[in-house]
VOZAMAR-598315 format. One record per residue: z, y, x of N, C-alpha, C in turn. Coordinates in steps of 0.05 Angstrom, whole numbers, padded with zeros to 5 digits, always signed. Example, Ala and Ser with C-alpha at 12.3 -4.5 7.8 and 13.67 -1.06 7.14 Angstrom:
residues 2
+00156-00114+00264+00156-00090+00246+00156-00066+00264
+00142-00045+00257+00143-00021+00273+00157+00001+00258
***
This chain:
residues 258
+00191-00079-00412+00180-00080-00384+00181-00051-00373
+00200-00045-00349+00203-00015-00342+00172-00013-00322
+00171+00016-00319+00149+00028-00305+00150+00008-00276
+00182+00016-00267+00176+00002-00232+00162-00030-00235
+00172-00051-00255+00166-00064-00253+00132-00071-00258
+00127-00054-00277+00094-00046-00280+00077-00048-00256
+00091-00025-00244+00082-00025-00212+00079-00042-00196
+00103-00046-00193+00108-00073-00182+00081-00091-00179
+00087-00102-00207+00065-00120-00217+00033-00123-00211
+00029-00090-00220+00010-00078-00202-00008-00083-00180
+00012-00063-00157+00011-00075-00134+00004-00098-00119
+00024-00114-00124+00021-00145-00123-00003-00163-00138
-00011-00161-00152-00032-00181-00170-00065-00167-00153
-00064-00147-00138-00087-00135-00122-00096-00159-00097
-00103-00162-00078-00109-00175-00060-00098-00160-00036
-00106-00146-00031-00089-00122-00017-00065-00103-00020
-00057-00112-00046-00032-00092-00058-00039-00060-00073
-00028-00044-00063-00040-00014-00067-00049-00011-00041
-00058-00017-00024-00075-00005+00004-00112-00018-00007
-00119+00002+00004-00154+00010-00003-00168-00008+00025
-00193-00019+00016-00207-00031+00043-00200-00015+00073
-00200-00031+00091-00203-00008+00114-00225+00014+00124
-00220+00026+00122-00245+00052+00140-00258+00046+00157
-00249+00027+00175-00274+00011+00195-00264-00011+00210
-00280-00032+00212-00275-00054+00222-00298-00066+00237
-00293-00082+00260-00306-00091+00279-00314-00121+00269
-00338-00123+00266-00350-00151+00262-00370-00165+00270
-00380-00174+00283-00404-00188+00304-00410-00170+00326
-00385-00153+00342-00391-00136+00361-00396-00108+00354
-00395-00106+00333-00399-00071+00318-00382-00065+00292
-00390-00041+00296-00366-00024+00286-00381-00018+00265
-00369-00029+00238-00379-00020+00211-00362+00004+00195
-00367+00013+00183-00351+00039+00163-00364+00043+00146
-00336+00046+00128-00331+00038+00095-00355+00049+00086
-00374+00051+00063-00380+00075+00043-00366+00067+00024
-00364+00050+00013-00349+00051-00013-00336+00024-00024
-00313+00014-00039-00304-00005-00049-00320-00013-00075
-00337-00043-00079-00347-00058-00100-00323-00071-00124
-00309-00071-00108-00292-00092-00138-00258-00096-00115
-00242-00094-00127-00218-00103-00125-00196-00118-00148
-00194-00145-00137-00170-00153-00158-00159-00171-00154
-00143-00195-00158-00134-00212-00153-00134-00231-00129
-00155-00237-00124-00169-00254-00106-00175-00234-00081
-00195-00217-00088-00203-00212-00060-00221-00183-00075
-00227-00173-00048-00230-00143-00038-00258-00143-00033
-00285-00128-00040-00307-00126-00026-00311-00095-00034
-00324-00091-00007-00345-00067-00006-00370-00065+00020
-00375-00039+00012-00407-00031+00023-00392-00023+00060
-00404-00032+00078-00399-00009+00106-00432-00016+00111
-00422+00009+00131-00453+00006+00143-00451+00006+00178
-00471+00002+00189-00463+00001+00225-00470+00030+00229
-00470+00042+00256-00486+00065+00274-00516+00062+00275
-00526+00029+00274-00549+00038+00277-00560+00038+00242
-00546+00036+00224-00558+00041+00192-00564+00017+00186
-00556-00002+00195-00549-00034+00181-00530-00031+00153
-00540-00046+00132-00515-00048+00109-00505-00078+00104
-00477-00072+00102-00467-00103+00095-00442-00098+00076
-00438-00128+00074-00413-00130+00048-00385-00139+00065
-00370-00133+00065-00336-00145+00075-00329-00154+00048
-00320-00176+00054-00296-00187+00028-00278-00197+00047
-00257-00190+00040-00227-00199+00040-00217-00212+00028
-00214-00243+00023-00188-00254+00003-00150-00245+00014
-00147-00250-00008-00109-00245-00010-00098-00251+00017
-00089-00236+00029-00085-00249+00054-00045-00254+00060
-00037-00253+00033-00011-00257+00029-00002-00271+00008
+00029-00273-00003+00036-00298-00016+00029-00282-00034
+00041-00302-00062+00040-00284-00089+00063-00300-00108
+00097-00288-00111+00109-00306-00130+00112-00333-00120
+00120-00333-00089+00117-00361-00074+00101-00374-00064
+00069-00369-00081+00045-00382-00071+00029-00379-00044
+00026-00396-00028+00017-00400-00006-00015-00390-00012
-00013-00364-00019-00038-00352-00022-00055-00340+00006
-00039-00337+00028-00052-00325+00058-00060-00354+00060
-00048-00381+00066-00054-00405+00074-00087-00409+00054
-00082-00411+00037-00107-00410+00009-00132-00398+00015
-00126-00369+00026-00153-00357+00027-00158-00360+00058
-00151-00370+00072-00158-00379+00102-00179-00400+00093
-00176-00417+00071-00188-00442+00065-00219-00429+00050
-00208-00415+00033-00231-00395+00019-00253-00383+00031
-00236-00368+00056-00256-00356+00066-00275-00380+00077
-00260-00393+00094-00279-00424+00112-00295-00434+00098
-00292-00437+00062-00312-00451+00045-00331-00435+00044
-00329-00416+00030-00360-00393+00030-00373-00399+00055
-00357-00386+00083-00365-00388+00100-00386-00423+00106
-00380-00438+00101-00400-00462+00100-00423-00467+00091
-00423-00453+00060-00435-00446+00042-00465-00429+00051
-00451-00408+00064-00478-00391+00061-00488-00396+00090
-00481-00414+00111-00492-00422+00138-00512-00441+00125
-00500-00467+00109-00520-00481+00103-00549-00475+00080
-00547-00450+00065-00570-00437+00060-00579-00422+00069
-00576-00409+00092-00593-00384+00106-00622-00386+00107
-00631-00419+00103-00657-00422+00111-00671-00424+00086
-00657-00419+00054-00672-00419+00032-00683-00390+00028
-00680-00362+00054-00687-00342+00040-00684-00325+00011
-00666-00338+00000-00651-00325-00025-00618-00321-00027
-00606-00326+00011-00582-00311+00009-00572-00297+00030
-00559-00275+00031-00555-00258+00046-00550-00268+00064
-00561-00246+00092-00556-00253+00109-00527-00260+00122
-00517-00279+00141-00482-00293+00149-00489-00268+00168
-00466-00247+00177-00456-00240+00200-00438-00244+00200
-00413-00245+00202-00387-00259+00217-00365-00251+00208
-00346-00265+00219-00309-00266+00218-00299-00238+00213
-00284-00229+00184-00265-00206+00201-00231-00216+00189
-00220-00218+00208-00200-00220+00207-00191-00252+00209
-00174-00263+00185-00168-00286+00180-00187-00295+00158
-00174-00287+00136-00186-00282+00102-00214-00264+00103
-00225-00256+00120-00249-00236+00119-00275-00247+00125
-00294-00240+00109-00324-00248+00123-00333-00220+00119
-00364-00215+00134-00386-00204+00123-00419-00208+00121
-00421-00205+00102-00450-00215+00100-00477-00198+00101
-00496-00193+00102-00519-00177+00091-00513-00159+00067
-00517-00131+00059-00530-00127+00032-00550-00125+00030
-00565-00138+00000-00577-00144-00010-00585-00121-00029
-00610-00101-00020-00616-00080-00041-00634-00089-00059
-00619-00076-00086-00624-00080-00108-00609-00073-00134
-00609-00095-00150-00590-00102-00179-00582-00120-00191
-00563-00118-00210-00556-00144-00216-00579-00149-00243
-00574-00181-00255-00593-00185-00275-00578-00178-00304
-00587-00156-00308-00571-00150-00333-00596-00149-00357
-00591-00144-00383-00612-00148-00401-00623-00124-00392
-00662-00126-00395-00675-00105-00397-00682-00109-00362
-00673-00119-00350-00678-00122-00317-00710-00130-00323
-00725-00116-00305-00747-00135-00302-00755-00147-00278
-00773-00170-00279-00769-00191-00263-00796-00208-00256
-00810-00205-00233-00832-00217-00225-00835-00251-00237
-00866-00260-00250-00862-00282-00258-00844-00308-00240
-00851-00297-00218-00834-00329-00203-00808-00322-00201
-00788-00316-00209-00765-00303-00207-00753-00318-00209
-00747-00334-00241-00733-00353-00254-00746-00381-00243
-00766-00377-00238-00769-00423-00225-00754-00418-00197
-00768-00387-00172-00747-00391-00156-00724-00393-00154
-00704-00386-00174-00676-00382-00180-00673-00413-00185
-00684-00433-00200-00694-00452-00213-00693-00476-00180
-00709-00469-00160-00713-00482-00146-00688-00481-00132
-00671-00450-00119-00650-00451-00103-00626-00472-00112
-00621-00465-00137-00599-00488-00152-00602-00513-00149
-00631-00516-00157-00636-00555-00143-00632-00549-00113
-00646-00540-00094-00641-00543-00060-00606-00542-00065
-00592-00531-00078-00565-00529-00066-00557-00564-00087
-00562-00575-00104-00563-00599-00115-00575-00626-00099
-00590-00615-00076-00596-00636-00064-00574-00637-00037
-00570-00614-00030-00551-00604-00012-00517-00616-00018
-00520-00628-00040-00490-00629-00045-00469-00609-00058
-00482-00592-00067-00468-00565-00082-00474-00559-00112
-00458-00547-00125-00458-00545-00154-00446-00512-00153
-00473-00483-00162-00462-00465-00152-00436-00454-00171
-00439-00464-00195-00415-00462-00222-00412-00437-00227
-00423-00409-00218-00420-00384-00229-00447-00373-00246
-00464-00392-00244-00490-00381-00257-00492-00362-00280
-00461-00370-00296-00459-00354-00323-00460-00329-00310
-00448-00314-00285-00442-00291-00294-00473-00277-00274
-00479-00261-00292-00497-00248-00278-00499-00225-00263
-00467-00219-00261-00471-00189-00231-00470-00211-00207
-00469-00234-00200-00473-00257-00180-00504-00268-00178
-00521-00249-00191-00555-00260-00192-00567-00232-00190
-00574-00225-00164-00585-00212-00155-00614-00204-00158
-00629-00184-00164-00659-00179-00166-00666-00161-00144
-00672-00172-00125-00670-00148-00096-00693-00135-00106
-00695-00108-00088-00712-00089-00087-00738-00096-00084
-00737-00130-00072-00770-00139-00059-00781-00155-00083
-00758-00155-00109-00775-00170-00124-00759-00202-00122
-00752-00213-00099-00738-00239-00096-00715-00236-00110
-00698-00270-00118-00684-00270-00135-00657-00274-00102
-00632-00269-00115-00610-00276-00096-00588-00287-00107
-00575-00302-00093-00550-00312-00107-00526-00297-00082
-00503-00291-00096-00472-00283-00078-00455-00290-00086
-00431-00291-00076-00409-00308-00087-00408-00331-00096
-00392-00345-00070-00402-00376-00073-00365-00390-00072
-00347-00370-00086-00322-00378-00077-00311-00399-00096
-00318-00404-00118-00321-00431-00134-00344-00458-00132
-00358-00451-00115-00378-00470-00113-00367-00496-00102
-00377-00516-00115-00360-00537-00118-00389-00557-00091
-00370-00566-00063-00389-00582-00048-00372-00607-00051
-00393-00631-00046-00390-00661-00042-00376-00666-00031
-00357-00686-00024-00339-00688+00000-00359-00712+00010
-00355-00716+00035-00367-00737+00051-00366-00772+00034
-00383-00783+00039-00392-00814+00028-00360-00832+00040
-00349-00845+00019-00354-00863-00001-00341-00838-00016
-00325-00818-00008-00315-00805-00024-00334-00788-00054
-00352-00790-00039-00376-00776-00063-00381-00790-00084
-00381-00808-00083-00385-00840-00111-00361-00832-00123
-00343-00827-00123-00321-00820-00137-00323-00796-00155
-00338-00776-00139-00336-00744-00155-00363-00736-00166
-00381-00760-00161-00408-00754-00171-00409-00756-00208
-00389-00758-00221-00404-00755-00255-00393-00730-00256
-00362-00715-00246-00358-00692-00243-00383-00667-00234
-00395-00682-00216-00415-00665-00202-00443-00657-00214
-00451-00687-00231-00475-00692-00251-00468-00668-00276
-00440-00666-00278-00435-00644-00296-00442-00615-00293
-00429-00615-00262-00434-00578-00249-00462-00567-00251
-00479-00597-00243-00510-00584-00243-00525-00583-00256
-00515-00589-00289-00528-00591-00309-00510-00560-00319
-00487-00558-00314-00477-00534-00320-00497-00508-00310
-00505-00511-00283-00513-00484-00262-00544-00483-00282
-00551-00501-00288-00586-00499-00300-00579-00486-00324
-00557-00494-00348-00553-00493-00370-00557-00462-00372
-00534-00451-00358-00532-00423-00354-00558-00406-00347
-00577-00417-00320-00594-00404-00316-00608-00398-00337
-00619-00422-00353-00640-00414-00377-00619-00406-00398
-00606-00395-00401-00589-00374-00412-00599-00344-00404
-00599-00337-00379-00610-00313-00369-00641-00311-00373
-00646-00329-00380-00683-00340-00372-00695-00327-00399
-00681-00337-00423-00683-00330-00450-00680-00303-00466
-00660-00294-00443-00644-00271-00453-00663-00247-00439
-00671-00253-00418-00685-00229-00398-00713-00229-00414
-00729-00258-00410-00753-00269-00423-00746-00274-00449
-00752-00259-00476-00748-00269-00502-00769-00282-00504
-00762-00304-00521-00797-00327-00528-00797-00354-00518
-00786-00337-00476-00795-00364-00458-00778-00397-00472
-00758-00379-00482-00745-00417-00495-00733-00415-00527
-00754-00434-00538-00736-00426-00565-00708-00431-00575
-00696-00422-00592-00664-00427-00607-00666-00451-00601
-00686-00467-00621-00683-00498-00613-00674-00517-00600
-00696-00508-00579-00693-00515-00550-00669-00514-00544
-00662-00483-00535-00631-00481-00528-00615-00488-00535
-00610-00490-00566-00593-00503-00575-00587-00536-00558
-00605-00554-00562-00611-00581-00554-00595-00582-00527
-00604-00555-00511-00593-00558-00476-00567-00564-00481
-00545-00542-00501-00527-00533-00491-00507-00567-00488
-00490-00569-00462-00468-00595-00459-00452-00586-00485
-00428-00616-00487-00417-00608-00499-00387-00605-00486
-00395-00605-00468-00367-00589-00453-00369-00560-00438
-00394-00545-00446-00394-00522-00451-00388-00511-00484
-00389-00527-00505-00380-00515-00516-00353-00519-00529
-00339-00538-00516-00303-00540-00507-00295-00517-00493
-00309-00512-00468-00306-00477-00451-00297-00458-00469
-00315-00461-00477-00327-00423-00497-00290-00426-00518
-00286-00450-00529-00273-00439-00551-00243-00432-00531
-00241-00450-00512-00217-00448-00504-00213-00427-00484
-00234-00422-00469-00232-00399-00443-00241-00371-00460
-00246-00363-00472-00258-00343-00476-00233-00327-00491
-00214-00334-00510-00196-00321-00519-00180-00319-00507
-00170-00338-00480-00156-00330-00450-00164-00301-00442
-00192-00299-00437-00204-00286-00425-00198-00255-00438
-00208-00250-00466-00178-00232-00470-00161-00221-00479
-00151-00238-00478-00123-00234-00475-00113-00226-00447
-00132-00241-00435-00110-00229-00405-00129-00207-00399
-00151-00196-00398-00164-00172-00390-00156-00141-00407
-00144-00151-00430-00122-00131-00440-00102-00126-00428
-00085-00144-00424-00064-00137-00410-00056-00134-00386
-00085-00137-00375-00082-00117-00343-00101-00095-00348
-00111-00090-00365-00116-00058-00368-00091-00037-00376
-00069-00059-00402-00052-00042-00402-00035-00038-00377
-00021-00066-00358-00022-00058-00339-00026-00031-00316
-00060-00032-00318-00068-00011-00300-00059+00014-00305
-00058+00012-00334-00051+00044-00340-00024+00056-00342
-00016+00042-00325+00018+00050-00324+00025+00049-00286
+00003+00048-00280+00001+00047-00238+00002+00073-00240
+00011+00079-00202+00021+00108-00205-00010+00103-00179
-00010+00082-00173-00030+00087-00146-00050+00058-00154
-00083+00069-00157-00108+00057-00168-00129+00058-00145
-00118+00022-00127-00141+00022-00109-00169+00029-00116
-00196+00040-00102-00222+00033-00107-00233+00016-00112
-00240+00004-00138-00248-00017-00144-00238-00031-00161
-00211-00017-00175-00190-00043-00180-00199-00043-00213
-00208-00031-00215-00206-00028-00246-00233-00043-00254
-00248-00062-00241-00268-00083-00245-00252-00105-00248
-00240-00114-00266-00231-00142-00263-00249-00152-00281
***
């Protein structure tokens, strides 16, 4: 594999290519600017701007071009419109960022949310986990299955103590009746998945709150079909876009979070 094609490769597998977020963009009537890029890779682009009057928010960008043929600009037009659905219909649970608006095609922005993510050693007000606990059912009665629960830089511990959820670009919604009778044992799955995970974090943050036992008992057994088959995917391919990376002549902000 020569260097150009490295590049190449590079380039292309970014969401944006080798070009960096924009420096400023207009979104609900104001003019935000950059501070810094969160994550870049495949899919899509986020970072921090802030307004003039010291508002902070998040821009994400999905791919807003093909990839190897794929109708990937058409894709993330769809992407963006799903989140976008997503976080209109919970605004009123108070545990997700605030919606401000459209940028671009592929673009939203939302609220940031000060704080951290839930990593071990996080600490965490007693109602933290039933509220986290409660939002997953409201979005289960809602018709939604959030399916990222495993990862926890997507579970927020704001600064006030409240729990948050972001990134809703896998979240799996109902399609309208009779069609729902069809996808409902699929769905009976997702939301036994989103709980499974949570008291995963619940255990891990809280040692005690659930025993081995217990947990053991929770786990599906098509989480543990997942684990054997996704996880050696996983890397394998996060090796070889590090080797990848290290053969780029030009390393957007952010890119090296995959």
């Amino acid at each position: 594999m020569s260097k150009t094609f490295k590049q190449w490769f590079y380039e292309h597998h970014l969401a944006l290519g080798n070009k960096e977020l924009p420096e400023s963009v207009e979104v609900a009537g104001k003019t935000w600017k950059k501070v810094k890029a969160f994550k870049h890779d495949f899919f899509a682009a986020t970072g921090m701007y802030e307004s003039g009057a010291g508002e902070i928010s998040v821009l994400k960008i999905f791919r807003p071009r093909s990839f190897l043929l794929l109708p990937y600009g058409l894709l993330s037009i769809l992407e963006r419109r799903h989140e976008e659905k997503i976080y209109l219909r919970l605004q009123d649970t108070g545990h997700i960022p605030k919606w401000i608006g459209r940028y671009g095609k592929t673009g939203f922005m939302h609220e940031y949310v000060p704080g951290g993510h839930l990593n071990k050693g996080t600490k965490v007000r007693d109602d933290f986990f039933p509220n986290l606990e409660a939002l997953l059912k409201t979005m289960h009665q809602r018709g939604m299955a959030y399916l990222d629960t495993n990862k926890p830089d997507n579970i927020i511990v704001g600064d006030d103590g409240n729990c948050y959820l972001i990134d809703f670009q896998i979240t799996w919604v109902q399609p309208p009746f009779p069609l729902n009778l069809l996808t409902y044992p699929v769905f009976a799955i997702f939301k036994d998945s989103d709980l499974y995970h949570l008291r995963k974090h619940w255990r891990r943050i809280l040692p005690g709150s659930i025993s081995d036992e217990d947990f053991k008992k929770m786990r599906p057994w098509y989480i543990k079909i997942h684990r054997r088959i996704a996880d050696p995917i996983r890397v394998v391919r996060r090796a070889y876009l590090r080797k990848i990376e290290q053969g780029a002549d030009n390393k957007p902000e952010g890119s090296a979070k995959h």
